[in-house]
N, C-alpha and C positions, 0 to 999 in steps of 0.2 A: 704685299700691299700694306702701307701703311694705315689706311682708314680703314674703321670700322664702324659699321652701324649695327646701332643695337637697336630693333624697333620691337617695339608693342605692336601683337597683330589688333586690327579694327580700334584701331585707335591716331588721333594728330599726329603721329610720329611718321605716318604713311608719307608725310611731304619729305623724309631724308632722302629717301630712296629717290623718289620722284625726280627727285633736284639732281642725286647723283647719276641715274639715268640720263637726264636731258644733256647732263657737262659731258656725259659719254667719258667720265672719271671710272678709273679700277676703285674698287671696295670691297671692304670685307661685310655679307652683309648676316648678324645674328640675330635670329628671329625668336621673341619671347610670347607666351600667351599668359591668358590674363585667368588670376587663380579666386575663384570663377571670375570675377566680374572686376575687381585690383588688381595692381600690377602685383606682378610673383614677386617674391623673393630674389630672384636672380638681376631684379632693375633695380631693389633698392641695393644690392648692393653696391651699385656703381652709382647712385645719387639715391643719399637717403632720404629725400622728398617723396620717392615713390614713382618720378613722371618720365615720361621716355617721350620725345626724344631723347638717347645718350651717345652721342661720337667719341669714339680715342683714336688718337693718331699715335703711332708708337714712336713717329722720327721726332714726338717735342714728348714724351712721355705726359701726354694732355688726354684727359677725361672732359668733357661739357655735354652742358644739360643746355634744355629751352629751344624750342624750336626756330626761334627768330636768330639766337646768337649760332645754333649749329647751322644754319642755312648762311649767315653771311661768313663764317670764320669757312668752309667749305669755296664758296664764290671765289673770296679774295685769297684760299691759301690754296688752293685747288684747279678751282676754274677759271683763272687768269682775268676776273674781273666780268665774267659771261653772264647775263641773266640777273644781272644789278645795272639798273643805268647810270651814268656819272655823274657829276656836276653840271659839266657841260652838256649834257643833252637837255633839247625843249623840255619834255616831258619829266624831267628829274623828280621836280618837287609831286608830283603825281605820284610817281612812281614809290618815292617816301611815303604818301602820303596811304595809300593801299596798302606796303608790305605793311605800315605798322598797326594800319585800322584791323586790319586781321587778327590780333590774337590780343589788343586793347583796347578794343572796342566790341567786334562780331564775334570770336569765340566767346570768352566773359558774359555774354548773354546770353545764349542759349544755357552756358552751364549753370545759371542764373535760375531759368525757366526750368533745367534737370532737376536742381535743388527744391523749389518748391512746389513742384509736382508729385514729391515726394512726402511732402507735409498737410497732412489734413485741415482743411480749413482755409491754406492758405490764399491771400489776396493777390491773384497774379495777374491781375490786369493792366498795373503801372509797367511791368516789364514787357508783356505779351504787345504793350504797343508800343514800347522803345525797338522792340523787335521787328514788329513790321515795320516801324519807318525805316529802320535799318535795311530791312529787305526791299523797300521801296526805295530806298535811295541807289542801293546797290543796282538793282535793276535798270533805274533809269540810266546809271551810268555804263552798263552792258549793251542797252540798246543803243547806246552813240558813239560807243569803241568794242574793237574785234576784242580787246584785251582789257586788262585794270589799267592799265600805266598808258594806252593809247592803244597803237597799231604791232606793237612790240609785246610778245608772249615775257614775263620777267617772274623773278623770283615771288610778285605779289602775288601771282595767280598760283603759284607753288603752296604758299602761305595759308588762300582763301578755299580753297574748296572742298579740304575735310570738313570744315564749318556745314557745309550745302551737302554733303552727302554723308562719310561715314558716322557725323557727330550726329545725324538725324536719325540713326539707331539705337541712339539714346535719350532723345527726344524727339518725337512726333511733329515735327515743321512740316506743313502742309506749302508746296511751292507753285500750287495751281490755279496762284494768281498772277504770276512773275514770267515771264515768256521772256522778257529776256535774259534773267538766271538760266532757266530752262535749256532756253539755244545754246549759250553761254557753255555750259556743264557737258550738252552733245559734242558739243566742238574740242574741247580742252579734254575731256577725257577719250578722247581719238585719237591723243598724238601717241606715236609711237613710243615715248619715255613713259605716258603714262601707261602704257599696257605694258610695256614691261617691266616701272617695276611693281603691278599688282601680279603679276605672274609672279612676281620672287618674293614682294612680300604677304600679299593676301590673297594666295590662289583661290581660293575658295569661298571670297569674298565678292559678292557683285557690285555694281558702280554707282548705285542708289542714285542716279539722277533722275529718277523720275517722279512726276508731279505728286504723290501722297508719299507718304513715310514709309521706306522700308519695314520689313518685319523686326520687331524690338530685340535688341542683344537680348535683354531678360528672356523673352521668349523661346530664343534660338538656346539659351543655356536651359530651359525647363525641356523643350524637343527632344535634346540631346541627353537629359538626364542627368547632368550636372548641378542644379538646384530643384 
């Protein structure tokens, strides 16, 4: 096989797999954890940012980082264009319009709220309510489509929902005022690509969709006796 995934467990990289599950694509898939709470050593060496996602294909001798670009170079060099919609379809500029709100707009903000959660003192109420409209909006738009892009499961929803779940192991989002996040998160973590690849890549991780914040990564590393 020429692809390979390199994922960071309990972390956004969770959407490689996912993606490559759903195309029912061969991959290689290598799983790295986090030394305690950073990425190890073994991700910066393939991008010395630090950030995983990281795919190589060994038939272009290609290494790529960023979840957005390893999700569409995957679609259109892999997936025959499956799980992006085109030009031509109604829903297009929708569908654009999700995959990129996802990691430019809605990720960026919670790690936003991570960062000064961290800092004593600090004034978090301008972001704590850029965030709920964000979740407000988001919502609304769940409750009027099965999907982000309309009727059509696509690579935005691959995108958006570490945000709603495993990111809120790093911060405490409370989602039980959003019912239609909520249904939303039942539905899309049911399908069968997502259950397997949290079987391959986060067996022992659960789905965190439900209404109050899963138990904190910090926490789970103090349990275990790692910090």
């Amino acid at each position: 096989m020429a692809l390979t995934v390199h994922h960071l467990q309990v972390s956004q990289s969770e959407r490689i797999p996912w993606l490559c599950e759903e195309l029912s694509i061969p991959y290689n898939l290598t799983l790295h954890q986090r030394s305690p709470y950073f990425s190890p050593q073994s991700i910066k060496d393939l991008n010395p940012l630090g950030q995983a996602p990281v795919i190589q294909d060994s038939s272009k001798n290609l290494t790529l980082a960023e979840s957005g670009a390893c999700v569409e170079y995957i679609i259109h060099t892999y997936g025959n264009g499956r799980l992006a919609l085109p030009p031509s379809h109604p829903n297009y500029a929708d569908y654009l319009y999700w995959f990129h709100f996802a990691n430019s707009t809605f990720q960026p903000q919670i790690l936003i709220l991570l960062g000064l959660s961290r800092v004593e003192g600090a004034d978090m109420s301008r972001p704590l309510e850029r965030w709920d409209k964000s979740l407000q909006f988001l919502d609304e738009r769940l409750k009027k489509n099965t999907y982000l892009a309309g009727e059509e499961f696509t690579a935005a929803d691959v995108m958006i929902v570490t945000t709603l779940t495993t990111m809120r192991s790093f911060y405490p989002a409370d989602l039980s005022a959003y019912e239609g996040i909520l249904a939303y998160l039942k539905s899309v973590t049911g399908r069968e690509g997502y259950l397997r690849a949290r079987a391959k890549a986060d067996p022992e991780l659960e789905k965190m969709i439900e209404r109050k914040p899963p138990v904190s990564y910090a926490e789970r590393l103090k349990k275990a006796g790692k910090i």
